[in-house]
N, C-alpha and C positions, 0 to 999 in steps of 0.2 A: 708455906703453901704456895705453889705457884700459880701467877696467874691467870685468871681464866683466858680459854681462847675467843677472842673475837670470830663469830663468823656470820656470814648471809646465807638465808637459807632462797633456794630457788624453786618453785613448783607451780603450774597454770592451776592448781587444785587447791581454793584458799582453806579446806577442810585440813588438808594436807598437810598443806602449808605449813598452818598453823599448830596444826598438832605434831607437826616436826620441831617447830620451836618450842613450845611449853615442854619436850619430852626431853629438847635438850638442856633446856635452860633448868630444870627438875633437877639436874647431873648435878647440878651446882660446878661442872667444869667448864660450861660454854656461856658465854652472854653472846646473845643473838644483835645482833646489830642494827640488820637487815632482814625482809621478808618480803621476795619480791614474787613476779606473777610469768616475766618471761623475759627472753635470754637480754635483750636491749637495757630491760632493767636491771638485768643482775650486772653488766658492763658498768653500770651507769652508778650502780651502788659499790662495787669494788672500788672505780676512782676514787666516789668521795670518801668512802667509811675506811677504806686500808686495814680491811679484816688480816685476821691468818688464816681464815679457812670457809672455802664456798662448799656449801652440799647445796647440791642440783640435780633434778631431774632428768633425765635424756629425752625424755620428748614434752617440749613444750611450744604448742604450733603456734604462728606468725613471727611478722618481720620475713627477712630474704636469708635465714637459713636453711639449709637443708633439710627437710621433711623429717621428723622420727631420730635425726640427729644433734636439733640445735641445744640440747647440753655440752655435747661432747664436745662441737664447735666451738660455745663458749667457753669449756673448759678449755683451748688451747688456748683461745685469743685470750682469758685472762690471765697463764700461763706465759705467753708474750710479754703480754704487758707489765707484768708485775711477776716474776719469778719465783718471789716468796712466797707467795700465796700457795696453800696447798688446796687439792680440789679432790671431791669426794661426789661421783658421779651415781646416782641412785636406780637403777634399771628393774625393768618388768623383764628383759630378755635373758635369760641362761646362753644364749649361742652364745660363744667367745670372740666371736667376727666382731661383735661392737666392742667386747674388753679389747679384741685388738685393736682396731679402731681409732680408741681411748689413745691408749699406749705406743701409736706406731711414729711419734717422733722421738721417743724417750719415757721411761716411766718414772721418772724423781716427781715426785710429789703431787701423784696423783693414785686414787684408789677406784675402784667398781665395782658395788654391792647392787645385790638384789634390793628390792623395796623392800621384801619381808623382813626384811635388816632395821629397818625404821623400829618393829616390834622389839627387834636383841638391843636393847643400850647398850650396853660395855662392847657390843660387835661394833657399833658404830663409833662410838667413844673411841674406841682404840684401830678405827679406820683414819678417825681426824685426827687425833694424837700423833699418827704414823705420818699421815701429807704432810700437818705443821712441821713437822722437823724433817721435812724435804723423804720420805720414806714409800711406800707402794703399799698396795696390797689388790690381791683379786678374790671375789669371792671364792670360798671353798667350792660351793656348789657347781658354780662355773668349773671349777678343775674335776670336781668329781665323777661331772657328768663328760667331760671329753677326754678322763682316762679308762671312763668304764666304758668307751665303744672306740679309744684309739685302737687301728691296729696295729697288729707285732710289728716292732721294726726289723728289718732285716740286716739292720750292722751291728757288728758284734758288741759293741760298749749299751746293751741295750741296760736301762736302771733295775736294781733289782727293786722285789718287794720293800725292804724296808727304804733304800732309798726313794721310791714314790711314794710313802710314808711321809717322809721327810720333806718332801718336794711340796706334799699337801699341806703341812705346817708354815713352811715359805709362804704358801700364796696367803696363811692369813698375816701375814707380816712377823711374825713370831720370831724373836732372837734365839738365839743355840739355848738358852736357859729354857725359855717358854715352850720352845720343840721338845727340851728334854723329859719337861714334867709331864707334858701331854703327851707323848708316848712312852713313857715311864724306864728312860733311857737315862745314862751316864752322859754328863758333860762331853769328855771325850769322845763314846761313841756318837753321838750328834755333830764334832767336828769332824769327823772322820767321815762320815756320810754325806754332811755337806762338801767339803771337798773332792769327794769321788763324783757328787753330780756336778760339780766345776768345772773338774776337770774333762768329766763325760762329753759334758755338751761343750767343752773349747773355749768357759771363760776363767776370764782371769779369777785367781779366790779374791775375794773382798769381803769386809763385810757390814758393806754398803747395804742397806735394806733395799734398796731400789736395784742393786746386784741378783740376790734373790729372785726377785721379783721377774728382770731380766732371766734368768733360769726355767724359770715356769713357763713363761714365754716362747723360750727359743726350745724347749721339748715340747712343748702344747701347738707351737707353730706348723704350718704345712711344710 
């Protein structure tokens, strides 16, 4: 059995808080390390504790971050600071401006879920799973909601249906396996689709999870 993941959890809400750590430490997959109240603190427990994984809130007010952003913040600079560390960003916003935000220096090892995600375990479970081992993910709802009012694009490589099918399984971090059983697809055709939207959108194939992720990205982008 492998061992559990160390992480800190961050939230100015100690109801929150706390019931973010009891729910993960339930998993029997996380020992909580840390439980801190706001972004200063959560720097300050990353140094000393050398978690593998921070879940944090995005807005937790004071100190000199910027307003309604000092998770994201703090997600970089402990990102900086400590590379391995993965970060699992908790948000009340659906607009994608913050997941891109999140994401706009790189996305290896960092995720950003709605809060109602606190309620799904295995959504969250397998959000910190994914940042520990350097991986991405964005919430589904986030994608779902800015391909059900992107408009048509006017170049011709536009994705079809089941490749934005597939594009949706990507943002939950999902491997060509996990894609296949939840759309109840062959191995093969799940490679075959990921590569068509690789090559769609001009990257390179990988299959990096934080590649993916990069996909959703650069077609959800303006």
């Amino acid at each position: 059995m492998a061992e559990p993941l160390r992480t800190v959890v961050a939230d100015d809400h100690y109801l929150v808080r706390e019931g973010t750590r009891r729910l993960l430490e339930m998993s029997g997959e996380i020992v909580v390390v840390g439980a801190v109240g706001n972004a200063d603190e959560l720097l300050d427990a990353v140094r000393r504790l050398t978690p593998d994984v921070v879940v944090t809130d995005i807005r937790m007010p004071g100190g000199q971050w910027r307003a309604g952003f000092e998770g994201i913040d703090a997600a970089h600079r402990v990102h900086a600071e400590h590379p391995g560390v993965g970060v699992v960003v908790l948000s009340q916003y659906s607009d994608a401006l913050f997941a891109f935000e999140l994401f706009k220096h790189g996305t290896e090892g960092f995720a950003y879920l709605l809060k109602d995600r606190v309620g799904d375990l295995e959504e969250l479970l397998g959000a910190i799973r994914a940042v520990a081992s350097g991986g991405s993910v964005i919430d589904p709802k986030v994608v779902e909601g800015l391909l059900a009012r992107r408009d048509v694009r006017e170049e011709q490589e536009e994705l079809t249906p089941r490749e934005r099918d597939v594009l949706r399984e990507m943002a939950r971090g999902r491997s060509n396996g996990g894609i296949a059983r939840a759309l109840h697809l062959s191995i093969s055709s799940v490679e075959k689709n990921v590569n068509a939207i690789f090559t769609k959108l001009g990257l390179e194939n990988s299959a990096d999870v934080h590649r993916r992720v990069a996909a959703v990205l650069a077609y959800l982008g303006p």
